[in-house]
Residue frames as qw, qx, qy, qz and C-alpha x, y, z in Angstrom:
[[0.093, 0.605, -0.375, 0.696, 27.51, 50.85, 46.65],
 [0.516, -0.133, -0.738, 0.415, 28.07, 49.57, 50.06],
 [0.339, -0.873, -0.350, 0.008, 26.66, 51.46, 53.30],
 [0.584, -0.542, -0.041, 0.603, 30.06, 52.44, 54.27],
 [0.425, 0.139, 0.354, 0.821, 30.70, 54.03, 51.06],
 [0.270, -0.817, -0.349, -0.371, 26.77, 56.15, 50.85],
 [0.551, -0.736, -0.236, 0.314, 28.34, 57.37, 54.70],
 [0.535, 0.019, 0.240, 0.810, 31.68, 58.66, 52.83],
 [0.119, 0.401, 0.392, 0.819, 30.16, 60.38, 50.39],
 [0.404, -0.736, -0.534, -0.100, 27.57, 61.61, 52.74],
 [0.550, -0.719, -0.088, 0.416, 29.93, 63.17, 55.31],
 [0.346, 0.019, 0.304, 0.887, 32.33, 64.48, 52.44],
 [0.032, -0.604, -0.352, -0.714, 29.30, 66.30, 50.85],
 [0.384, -0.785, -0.486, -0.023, 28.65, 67.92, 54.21],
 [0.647, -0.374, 0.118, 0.654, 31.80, 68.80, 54.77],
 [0.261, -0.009, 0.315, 0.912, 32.00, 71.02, 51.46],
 [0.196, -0.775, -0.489, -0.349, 28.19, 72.34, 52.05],
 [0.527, -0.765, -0.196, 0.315, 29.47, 74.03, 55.32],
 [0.538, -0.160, 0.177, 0.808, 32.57, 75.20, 53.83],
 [0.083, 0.514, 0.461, 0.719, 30.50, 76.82, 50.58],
 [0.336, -0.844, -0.386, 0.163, 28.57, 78.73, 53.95],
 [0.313, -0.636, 0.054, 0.703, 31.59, 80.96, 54.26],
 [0.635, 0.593, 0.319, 0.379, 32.07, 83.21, 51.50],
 [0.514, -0.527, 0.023, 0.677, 34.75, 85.37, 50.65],
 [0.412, 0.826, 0.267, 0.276, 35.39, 88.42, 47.77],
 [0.439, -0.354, 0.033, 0.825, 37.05, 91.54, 47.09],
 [0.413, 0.869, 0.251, 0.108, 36.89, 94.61, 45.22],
 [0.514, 0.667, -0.116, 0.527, 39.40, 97.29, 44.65],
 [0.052, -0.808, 0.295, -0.508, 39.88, 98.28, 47.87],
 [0.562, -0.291, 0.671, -0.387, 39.47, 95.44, 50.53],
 [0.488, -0.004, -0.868, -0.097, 38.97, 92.01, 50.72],
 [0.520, -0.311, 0.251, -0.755, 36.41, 90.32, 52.88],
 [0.137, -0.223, -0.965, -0.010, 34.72, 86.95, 54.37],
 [0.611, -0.212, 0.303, -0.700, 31.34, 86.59, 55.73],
 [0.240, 0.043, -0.958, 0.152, 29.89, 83.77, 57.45],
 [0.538, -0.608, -0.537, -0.227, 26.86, 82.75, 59.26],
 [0.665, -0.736, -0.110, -0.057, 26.60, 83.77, 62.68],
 [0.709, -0.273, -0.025, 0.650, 29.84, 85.04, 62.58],
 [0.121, 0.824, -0.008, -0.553, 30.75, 89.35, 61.98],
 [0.649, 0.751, -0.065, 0.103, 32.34, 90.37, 58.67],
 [0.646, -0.463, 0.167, 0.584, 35.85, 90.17, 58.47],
 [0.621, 0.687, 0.234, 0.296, 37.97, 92.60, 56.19],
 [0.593, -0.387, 0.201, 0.676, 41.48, 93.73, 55.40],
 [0.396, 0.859, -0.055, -0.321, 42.01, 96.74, 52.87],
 [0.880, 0.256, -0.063, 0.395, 44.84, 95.17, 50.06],
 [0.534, 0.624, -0.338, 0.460, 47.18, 97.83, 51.21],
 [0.714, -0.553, 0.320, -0.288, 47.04, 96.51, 54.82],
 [0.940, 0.248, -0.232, -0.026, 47.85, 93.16, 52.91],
 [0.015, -0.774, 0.630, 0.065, 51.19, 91.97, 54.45],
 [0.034, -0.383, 0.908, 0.167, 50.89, 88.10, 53.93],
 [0.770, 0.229, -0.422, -0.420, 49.47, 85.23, 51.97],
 [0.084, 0.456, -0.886, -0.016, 49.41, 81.83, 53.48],
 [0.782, -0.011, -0.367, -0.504, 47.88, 78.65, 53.67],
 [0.486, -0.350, 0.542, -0.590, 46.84, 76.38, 56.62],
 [0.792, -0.062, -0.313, -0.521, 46.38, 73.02, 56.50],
 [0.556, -0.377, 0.540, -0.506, 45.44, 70.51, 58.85],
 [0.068, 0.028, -0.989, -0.125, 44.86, 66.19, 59.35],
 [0.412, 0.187, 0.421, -0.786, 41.64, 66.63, 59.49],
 [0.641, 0.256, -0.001, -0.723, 40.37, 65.60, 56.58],
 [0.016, 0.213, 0.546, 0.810, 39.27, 64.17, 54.21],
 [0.291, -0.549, -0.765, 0.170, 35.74, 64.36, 57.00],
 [0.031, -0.876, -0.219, 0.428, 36.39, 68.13, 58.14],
 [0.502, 0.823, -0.148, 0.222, 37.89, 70.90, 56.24],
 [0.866, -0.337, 0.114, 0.350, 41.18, 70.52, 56.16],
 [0.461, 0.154, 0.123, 0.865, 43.00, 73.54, 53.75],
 [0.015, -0.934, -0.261, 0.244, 42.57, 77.24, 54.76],
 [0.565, 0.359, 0.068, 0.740, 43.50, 80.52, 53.68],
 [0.456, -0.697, -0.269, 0.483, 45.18, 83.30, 55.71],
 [0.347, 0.614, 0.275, 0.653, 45.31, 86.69, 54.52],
 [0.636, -0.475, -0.358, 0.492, 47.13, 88.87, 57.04],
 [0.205, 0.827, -0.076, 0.517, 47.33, 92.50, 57.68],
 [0.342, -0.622, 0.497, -0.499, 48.65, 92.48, 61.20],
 [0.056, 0.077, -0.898, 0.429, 49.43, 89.68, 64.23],
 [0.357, 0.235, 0.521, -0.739, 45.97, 90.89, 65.34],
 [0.574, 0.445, 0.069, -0.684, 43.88, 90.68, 61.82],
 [0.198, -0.116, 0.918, 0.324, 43.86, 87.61, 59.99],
 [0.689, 0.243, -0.131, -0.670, 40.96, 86.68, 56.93],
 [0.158, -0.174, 0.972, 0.022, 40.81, 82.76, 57.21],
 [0.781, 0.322, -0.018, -0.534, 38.36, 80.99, 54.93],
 [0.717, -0.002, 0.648, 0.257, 38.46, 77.00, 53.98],
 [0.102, -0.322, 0.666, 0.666, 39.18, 76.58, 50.06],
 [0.153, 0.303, 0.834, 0.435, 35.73, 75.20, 49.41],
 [0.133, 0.540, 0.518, -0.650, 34.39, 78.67, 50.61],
 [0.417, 0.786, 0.455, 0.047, 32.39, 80.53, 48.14],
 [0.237, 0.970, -0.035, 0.046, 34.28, 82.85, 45.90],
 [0.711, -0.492, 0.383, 0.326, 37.51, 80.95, 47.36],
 [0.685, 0.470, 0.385, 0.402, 38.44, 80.27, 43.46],
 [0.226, 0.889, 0.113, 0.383, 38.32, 84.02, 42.40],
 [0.328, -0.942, 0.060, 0.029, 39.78, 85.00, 45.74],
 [0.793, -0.295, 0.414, 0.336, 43.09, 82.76, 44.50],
 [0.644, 0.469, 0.239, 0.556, 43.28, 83.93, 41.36],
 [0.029, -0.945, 0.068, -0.318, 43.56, 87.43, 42.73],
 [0.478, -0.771, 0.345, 0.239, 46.18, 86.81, 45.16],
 [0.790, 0.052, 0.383, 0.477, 48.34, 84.87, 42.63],
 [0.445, 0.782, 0.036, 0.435, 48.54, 88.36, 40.72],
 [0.512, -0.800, 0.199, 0.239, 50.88, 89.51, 44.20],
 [0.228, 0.893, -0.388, 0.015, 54.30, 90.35, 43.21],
 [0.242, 0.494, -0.776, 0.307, 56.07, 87.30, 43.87],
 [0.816, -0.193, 0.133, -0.529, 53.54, 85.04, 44.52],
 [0.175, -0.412, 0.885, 0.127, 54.74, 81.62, 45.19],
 [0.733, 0.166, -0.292, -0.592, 52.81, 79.19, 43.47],
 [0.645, 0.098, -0.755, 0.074, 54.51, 76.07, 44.35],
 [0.198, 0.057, 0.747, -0.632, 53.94, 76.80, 48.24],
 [0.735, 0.093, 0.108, -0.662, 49.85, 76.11, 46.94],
 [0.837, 0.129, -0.517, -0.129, 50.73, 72.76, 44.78],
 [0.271, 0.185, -0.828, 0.455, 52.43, 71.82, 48.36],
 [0.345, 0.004, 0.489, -0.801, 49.81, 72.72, 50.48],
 [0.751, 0.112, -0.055, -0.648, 47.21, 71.08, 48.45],
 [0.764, 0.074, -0.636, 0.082, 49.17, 67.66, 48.81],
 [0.272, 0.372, -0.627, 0.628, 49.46, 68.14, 51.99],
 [0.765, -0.404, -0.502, -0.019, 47.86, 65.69, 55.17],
 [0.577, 0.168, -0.515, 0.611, 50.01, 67.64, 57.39],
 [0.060, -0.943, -0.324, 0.047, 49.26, 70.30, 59.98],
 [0.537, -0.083, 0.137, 0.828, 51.24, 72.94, 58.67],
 [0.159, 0.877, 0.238, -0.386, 51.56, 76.34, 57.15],
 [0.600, 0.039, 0.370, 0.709, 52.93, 77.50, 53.92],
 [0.097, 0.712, 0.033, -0.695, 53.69, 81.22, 53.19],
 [0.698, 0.402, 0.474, 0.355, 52.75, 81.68, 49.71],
 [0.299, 0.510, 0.134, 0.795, 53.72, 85.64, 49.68],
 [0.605, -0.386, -0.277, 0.639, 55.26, 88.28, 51.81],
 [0.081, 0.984, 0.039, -0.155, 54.73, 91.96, 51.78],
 [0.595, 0.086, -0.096, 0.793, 58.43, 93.55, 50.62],
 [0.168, -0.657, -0.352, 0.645, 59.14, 96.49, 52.27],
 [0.076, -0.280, 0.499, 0.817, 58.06, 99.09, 49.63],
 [0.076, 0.160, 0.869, 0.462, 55.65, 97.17, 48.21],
 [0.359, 0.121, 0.012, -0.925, 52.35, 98.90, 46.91],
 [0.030, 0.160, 0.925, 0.343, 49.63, 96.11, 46.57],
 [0.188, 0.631, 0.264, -0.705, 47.34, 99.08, 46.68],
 [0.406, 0.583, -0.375, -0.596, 47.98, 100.22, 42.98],
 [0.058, 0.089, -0.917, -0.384, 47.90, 96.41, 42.19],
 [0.239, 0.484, 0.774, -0.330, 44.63, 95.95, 43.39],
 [0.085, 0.627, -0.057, -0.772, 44.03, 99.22, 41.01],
 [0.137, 0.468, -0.685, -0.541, 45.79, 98.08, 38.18],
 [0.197, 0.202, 0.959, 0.024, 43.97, 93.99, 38.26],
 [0.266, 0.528, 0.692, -0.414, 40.37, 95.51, 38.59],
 [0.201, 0.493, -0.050, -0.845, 40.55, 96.89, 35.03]]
């Protein structure tokens, strides 16, 4: 292995050691991040009005996919994908009503900066009693 390559891998594995710093969860009622040196963020699911994913040219060196979990203009939960608990926190949204899966297999091929909505409140929608209904 060359020097340049040991530097790669070096800067990649830093890159997803910082990321694993954030960590994100949920329970029945809310969803949350927390971070070093940063407050708690946290959206109750029936705030919940959108699902999307963020991603940037950044990488492969910084983090370069996020997720945005929106109750308002004002309140956004953003966490990279290699945060802690990121995994779990995906399979839970993917149980939304009309989740979009293929906006995620885009986003994860994606070198772009962009944004892809992967799910939209409908007006009506209760993702209160889903949060209910998952956690049994």
């Amino acid at each position: 292995m060359g020097v340049l390559d040991w530097l790669m891998r070096l800067v990649l594995r830093r890159t997803r050691i910082e990321e694993s710093k954030v960590v994100v969860g949920f329970d029945e009622e809310r969803l949350w991040r927390r971070a070093p040196d940063s407050p708690e963020q946290t959206i109750r699911w029936s705030e919940l009005e959108s699902v999307a994913i963020r991603t940037t040219d950044a990488g492969p060196f910084a983090a370069d996919f996020f997720w945005l979990l929106r109750a308002d203009a004002s309140r956004t939960v953003e966490f990279p994908g290699g945060a802690t608990g990121a995994e779990e926190m995906m399979r839970r949204v993917q149980e939304l009503p009309g989740f979009d899966n293929e906006a995620v297999i885009a986003a994860a091929g994606s070198t772009d900066n962009r944004v892809f909505e992967c799910w939209r409140r409908d007006a009506g929608s209760d993702t209160g009693a889903l949060s209910r209904r998952s956690e049994r």
